[in-house]
C-alpha positions in Angstrom: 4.4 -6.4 4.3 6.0 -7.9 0.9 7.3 -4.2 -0.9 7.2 -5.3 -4.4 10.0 -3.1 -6.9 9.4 -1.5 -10.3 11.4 -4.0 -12.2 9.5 -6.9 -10.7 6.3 -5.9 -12.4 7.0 -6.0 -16.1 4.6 -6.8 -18.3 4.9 -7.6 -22.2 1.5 -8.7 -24.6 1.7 -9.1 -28.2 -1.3 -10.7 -29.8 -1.7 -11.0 -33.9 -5.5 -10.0 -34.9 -6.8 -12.5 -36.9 -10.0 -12.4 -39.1 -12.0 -14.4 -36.3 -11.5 -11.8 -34.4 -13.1 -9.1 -37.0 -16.5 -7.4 -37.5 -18.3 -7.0 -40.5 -16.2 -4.3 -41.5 -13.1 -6.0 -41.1 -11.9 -4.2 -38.4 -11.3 -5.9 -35.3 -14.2 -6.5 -33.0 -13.9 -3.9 -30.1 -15.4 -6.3 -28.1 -12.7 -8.6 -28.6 -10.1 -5.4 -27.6 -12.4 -5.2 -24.3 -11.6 -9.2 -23.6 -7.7 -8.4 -24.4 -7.8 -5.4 -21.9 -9.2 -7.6 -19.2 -6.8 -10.1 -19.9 -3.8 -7.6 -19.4 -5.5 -6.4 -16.5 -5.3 -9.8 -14.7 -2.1 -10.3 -15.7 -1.0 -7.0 -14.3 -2.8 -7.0 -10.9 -2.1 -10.3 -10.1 1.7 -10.5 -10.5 1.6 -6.9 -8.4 -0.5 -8.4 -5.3 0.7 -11.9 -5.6 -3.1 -13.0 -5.5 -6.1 -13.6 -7.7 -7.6 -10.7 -9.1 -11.1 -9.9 -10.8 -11.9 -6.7 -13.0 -15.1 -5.0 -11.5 -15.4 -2.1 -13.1 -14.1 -0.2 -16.5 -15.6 2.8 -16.7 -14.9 4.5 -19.9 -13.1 2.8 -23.1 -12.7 5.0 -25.8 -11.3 3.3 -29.2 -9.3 6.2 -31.2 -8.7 4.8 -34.4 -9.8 1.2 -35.7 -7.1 -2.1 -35.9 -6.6 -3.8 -38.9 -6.5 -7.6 -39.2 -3.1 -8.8 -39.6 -1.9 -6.0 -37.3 0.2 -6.9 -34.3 -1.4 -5.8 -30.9 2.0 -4.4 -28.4 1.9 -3.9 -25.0 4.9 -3.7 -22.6 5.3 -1.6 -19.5 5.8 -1.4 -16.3 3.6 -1.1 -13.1 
């Protein structure tokens, strides 16, 4: 069995939200956030199990306050 260490799973995501990626109220899509979370999902189960890795299930999203186009979308972590 391959033990895989803390440090060896960092993860950093920055994405700028661009007006293609806004609703009619020119806040950005949550849909597109829902695509983004997937993506960063992958990204971290795959370089944890060293395979190929599918999301089949998110069971509750809740958005807390909207994003703003020309905001800059961070995410950096470990795990």
């Amino acid at each position: 069995m391959k033990y895989i260490h803390v440090k060896d799973t960092h993860i950093t995501f920055s994405e700028l939200m661009l007006p293609s990626h806004s609703n009619f109220s020119e806040k950005i899509h949550g849909g597109y956030i829902l695509s983004l979370l997937d993506q960063i999902a992958f990204a971290c189960a795959s370089k944890f199990s060293s395979t190929y890795c599918v999301t089949t299930l998110v069971d509750t999203v809740d958005f807390l306050k909207p994003i703003e186009v020309g905001e800059l979308v961070n995410h950096e972590g470990f795990y």
